[in-house]
MMTF fields as JSON, N, C-alpha, C and O atoms, coordinates in Angstrom:
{
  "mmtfVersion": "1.0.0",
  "mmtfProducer": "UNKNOWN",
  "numBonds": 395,
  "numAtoms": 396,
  "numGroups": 99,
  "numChains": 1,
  "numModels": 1,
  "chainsPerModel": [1],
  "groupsPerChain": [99],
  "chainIdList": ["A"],
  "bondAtomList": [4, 2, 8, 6, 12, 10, 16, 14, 20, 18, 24, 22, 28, 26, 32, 30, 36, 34, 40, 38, 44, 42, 48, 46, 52, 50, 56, 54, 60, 58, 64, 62, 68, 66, 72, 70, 76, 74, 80, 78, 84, 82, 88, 86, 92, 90, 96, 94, 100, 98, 104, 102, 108, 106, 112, 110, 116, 114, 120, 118, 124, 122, 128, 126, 132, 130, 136, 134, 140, 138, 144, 142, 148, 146, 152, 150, 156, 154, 160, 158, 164, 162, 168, 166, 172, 170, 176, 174, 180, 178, 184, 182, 188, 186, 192, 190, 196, 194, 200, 198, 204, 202, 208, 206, 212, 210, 216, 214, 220, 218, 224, 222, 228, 226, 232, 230, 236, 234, 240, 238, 244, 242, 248, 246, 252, 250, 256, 254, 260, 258, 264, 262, 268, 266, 272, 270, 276, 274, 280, 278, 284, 282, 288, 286, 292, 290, 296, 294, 300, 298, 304, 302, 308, 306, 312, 310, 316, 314, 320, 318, 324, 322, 328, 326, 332, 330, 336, 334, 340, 338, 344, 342, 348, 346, 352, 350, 356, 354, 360, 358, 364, 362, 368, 366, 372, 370, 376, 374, 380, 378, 384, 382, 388, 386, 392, 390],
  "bondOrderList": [1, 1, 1, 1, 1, 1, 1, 1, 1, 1, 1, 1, 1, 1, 1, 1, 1, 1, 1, 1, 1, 1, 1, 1, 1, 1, 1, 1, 1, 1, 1, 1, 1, 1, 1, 1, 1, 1, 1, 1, 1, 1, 1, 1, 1, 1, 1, 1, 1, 1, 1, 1, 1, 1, 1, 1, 1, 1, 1, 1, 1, 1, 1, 1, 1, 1, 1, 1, 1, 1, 1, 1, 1, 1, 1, 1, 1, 1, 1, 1, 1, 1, 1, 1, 1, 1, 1, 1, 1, 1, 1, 1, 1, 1, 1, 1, 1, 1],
  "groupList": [{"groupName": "UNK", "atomNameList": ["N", "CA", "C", "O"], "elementList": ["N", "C", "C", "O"], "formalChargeList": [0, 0, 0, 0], "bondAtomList": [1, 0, 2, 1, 3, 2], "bondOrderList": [1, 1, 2], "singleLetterCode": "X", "chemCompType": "L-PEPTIDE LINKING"}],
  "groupTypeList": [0, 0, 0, 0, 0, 0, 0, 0, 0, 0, 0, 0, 0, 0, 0, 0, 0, 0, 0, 0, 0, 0, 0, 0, 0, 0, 0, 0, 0, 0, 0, 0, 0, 0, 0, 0, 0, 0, 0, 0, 0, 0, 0, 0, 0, 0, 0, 0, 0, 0, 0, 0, 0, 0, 0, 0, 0, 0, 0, 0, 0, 0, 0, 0, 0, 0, 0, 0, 0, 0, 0, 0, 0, 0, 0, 0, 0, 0, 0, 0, 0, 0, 0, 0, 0, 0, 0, 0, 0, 0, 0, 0, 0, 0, 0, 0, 0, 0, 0],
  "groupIdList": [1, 2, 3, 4, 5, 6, 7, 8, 9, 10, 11, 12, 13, 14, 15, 16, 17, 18, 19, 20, 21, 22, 23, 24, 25, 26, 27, 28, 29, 30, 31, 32, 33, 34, 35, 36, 37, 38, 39, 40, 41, 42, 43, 44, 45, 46, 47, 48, 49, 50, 51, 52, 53, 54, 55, 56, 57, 58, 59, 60, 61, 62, 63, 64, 65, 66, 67, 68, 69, 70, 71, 72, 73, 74, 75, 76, 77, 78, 79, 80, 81, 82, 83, 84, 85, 86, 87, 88, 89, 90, 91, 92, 93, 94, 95, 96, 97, 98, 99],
  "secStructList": [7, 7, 7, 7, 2, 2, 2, 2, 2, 2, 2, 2, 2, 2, 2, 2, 6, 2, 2, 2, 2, 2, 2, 2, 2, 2, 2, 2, 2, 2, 2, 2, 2, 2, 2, 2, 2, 6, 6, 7, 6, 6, 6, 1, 6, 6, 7, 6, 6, 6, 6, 6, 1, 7, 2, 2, 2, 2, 2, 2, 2, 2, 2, 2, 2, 6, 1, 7, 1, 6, 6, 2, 2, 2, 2, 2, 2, 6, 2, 2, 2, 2, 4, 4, 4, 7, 6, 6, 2, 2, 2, 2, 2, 2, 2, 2, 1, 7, 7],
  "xCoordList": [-13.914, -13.285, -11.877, -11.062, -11.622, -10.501, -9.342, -9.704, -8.034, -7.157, -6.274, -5.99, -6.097, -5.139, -3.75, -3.662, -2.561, -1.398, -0.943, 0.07, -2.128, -1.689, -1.958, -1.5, -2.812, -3.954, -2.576, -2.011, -2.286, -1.609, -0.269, 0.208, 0.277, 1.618, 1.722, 2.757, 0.311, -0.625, 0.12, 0.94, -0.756, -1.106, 0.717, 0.955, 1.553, 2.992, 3.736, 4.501, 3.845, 3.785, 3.21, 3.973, 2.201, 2.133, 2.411, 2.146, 2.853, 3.303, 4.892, 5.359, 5.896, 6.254, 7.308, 8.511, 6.095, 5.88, 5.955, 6.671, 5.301, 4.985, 6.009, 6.114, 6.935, 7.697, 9.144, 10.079, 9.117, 10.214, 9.835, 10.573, 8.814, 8.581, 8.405, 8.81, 8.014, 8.08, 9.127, 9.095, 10.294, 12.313, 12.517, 12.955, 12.169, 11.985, 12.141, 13.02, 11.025, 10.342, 11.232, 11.619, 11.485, 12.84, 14.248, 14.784, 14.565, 15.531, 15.679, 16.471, 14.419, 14.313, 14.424, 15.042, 13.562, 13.727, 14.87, 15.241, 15.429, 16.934, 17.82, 18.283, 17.971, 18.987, 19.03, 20.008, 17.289, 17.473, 17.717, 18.442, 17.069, 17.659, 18.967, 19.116, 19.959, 21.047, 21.632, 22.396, 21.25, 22.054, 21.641, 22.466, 20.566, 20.028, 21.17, 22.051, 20.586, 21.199, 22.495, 22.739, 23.663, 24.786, 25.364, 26.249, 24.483, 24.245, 24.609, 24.979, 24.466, 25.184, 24.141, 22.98, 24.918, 24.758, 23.212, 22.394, 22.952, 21.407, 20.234, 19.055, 20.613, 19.649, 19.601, 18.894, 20.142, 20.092, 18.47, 18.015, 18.09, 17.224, 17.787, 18.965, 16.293, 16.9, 17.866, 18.147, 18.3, 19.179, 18.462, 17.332, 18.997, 18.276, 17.215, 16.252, 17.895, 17.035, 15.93, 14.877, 15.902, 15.687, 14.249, 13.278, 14.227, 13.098, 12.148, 10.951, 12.707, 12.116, 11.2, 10.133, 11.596, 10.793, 9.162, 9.038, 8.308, 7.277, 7.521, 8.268, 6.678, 6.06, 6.42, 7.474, 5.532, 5.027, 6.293, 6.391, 7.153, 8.372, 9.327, 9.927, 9.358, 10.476, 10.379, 11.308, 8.996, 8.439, 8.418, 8.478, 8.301, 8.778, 10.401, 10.898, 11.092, 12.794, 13.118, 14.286, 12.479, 13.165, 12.247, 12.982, 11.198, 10.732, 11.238, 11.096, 11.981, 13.478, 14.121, 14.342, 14.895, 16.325, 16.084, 16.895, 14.828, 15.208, 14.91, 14.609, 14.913, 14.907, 16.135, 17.071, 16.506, 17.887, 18.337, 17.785, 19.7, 19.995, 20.075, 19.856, 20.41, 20.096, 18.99, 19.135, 17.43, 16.545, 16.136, 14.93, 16.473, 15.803, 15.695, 14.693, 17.07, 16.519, 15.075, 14.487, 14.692, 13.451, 12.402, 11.294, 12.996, 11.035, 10.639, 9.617, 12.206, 12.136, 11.147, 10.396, 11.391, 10.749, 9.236, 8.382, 8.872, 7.588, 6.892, 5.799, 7.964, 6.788, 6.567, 5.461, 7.519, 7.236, 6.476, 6.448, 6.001, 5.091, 3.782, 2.797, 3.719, 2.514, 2.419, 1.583, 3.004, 3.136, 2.686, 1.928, 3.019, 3.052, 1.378, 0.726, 0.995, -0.87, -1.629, -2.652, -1.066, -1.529, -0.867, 0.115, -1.579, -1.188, -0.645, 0.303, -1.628, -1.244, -0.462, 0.006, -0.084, 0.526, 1.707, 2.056, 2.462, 4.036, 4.461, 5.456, 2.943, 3.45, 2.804, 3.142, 1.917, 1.554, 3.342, 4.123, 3.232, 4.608, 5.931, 6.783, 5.949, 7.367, 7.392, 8.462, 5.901, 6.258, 6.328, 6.346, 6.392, 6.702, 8.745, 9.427, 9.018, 10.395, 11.49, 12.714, 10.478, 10.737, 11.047, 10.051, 12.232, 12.81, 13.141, 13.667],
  "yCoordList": [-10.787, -10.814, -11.396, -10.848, -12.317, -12.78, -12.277, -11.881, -12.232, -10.903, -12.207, -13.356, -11.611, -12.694, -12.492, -11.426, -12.788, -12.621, -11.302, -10.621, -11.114, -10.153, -8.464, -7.354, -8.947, -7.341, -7.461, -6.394, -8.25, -8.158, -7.394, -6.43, -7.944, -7.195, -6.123, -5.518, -5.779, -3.996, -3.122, -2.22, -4.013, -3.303, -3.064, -1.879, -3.699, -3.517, -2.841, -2.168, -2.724, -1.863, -0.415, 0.544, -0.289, 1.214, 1.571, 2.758, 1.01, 1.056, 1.367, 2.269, 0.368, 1.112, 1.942, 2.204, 2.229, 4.184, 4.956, 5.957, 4.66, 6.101, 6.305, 7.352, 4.86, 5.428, 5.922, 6.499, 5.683, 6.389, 7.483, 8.286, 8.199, 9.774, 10.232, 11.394, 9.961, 10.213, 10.284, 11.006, 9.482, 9.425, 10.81, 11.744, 10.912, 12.233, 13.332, 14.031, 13.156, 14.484, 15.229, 16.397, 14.127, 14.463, 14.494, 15.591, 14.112, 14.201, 15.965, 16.797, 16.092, 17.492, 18.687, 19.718, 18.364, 19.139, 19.623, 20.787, 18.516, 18.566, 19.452, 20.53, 18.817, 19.59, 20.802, 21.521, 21.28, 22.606, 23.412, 24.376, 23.212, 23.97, 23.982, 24.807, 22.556, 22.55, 23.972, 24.889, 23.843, 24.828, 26.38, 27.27, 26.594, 27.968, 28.351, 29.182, 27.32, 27.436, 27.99, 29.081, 27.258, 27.823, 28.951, 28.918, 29.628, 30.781, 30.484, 31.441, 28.77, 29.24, 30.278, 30.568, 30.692, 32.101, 31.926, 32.847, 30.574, 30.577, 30.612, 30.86, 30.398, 30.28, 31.674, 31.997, 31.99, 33.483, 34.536, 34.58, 35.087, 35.916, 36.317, 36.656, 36.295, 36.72, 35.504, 35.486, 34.636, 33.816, 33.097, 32.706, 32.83, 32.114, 30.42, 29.982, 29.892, 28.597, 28.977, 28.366, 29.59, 30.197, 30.726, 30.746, 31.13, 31.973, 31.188, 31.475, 30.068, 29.484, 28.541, 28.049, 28.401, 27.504, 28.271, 29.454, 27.47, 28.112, 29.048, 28.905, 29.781, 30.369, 29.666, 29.892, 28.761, 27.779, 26.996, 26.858, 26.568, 26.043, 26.772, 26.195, 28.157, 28.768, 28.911, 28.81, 29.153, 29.227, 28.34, 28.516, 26.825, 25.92, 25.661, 25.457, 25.728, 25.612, 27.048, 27.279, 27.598, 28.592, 28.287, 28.288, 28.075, 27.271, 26.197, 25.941, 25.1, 23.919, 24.379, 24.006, 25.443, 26.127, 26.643, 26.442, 27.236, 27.935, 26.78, 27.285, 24.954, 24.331, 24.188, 24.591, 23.754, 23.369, 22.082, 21.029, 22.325, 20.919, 19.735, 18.803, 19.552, 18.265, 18.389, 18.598, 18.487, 17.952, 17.968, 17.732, 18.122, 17.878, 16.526, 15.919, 16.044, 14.28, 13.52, 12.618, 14.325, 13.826, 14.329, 13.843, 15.698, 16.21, 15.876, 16.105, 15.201, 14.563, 13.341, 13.034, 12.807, 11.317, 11.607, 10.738, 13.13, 13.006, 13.767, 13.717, 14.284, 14.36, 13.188, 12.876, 12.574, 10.646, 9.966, 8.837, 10.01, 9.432, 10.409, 9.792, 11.702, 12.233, 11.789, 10.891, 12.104, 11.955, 10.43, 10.16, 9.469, 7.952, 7.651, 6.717, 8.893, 8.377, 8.635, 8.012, 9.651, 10.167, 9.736, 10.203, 8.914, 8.064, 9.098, 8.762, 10.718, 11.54, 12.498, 13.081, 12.945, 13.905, 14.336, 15.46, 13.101, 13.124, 13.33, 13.693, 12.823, 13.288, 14.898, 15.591, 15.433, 16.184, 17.275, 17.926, 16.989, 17.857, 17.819, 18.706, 16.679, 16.664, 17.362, 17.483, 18.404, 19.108, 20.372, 21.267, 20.526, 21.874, 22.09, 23.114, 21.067, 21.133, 21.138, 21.243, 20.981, 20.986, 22.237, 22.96, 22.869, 24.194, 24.079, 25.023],
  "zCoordList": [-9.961, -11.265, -11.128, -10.386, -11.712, -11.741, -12.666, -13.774, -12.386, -13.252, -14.012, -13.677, -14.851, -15.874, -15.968, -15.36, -16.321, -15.946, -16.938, -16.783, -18.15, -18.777, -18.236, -18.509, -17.469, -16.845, -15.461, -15.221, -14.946, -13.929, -14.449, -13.85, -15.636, -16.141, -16.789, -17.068, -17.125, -17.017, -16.341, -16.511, -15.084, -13.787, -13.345, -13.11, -13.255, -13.158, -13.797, -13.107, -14.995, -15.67, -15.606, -15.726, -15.465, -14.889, -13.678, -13.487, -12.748, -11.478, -11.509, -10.813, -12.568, -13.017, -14.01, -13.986, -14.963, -15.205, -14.39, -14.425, -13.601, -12.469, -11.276, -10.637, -11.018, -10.351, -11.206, -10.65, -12.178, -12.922, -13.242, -12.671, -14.066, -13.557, -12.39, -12.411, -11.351, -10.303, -9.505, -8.509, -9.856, -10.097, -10.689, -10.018, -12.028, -12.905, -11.887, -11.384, -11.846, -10.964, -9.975, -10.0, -8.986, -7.793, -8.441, -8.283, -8.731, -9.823, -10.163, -9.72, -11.249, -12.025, -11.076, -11.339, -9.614, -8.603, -8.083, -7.93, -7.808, -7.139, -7.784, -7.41, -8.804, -10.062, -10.08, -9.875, -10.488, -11.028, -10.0, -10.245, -8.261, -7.808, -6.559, -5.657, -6.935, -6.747, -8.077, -7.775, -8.941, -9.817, -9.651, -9.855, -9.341, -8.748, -7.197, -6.978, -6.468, -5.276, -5.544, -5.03, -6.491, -6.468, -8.017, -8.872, -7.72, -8.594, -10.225, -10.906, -11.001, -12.154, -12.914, -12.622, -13.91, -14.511, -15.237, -15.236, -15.861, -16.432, -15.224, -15.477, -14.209, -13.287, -12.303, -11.349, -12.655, -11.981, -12.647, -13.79, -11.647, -12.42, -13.297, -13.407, -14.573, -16.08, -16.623, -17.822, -15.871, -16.732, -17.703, -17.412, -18.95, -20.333, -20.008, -20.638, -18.859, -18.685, -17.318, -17.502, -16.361, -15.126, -15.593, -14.837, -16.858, -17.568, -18.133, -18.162, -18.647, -19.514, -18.437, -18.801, -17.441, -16.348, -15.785, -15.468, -15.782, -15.297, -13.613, -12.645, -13.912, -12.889, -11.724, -11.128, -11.344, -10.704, -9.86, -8.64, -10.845, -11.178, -10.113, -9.206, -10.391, -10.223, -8.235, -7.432, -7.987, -6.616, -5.847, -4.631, -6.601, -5.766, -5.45, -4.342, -6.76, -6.388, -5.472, -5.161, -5.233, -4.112, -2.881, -1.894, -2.586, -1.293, -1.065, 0.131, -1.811, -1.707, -1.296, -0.143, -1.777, -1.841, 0.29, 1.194, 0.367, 1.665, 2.757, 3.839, 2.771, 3.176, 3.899, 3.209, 5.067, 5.045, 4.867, 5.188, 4.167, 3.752, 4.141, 3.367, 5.432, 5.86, 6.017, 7.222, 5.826, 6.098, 4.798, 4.862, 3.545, 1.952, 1.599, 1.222, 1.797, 1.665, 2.057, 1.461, 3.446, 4.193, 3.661, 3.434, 3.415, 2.814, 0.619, -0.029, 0.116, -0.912, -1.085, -2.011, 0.03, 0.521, 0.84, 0.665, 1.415, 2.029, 0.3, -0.264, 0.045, -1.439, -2.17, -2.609, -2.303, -2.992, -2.281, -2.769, -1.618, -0.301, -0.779, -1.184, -0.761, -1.446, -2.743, -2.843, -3.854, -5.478, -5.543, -6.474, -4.749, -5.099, -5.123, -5.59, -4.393, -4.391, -5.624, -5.906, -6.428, -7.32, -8.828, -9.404, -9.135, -10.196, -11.564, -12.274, -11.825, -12.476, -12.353, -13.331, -10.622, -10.657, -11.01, -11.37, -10.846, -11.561, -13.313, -13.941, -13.661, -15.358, -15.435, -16.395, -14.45, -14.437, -14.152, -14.847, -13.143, -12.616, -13.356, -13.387, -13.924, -15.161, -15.961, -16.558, -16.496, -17.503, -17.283, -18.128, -15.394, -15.046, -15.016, -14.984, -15.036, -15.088, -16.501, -16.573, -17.487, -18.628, -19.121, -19.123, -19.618, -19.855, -21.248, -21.837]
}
């Protein structure tokens, strides 16, 4: 099958999409629990945004958090290196960070 320049600028196009949510994603990670990490007051247990985050959410930013810091940059990269295979998982995971 031969691809036409329009299916090709598709195909680029969702490539990327996905790496800008997938930007998102690490991004949303980082943040929320750079701000946990340094106790501001919503992210504290019980804090008003801290709550509003899933379950799910909250268990991964504290399995981050007990990473040590110089090695988060690296294991940021090895989740983008996982996430990049999975064409859905990043819009999947963006709406766990959504508070």
């Amino acid at each position: 099958m031969r691809r036409t320049g329009y299916t090709l600028d598709f195909e680029l196009g969702k490539v990327e999409e996905h790496e800008r949510v997938l930007d998102e994603v690490l991004v949303s990670l980082s943040m929320h629990a750079m701000k946990r990490e340094l106790k501001e007051s919503d992210y504290l247990d019980g804090g008003a945004l801290w709550e509003t985050l899933p379950k799910v959410t909250q268990e991964l930013i504290r399995n981050f958090n007990q990473i040590p810091k110089e090695t988060r940059p690296e294991m940021l990269e090895q989740l983008r290196g996982i996430l990049k295979k999975d064409m859905e998982g990043p819009r999947r995971l963006i709406k766990l960070f959504k508070a």
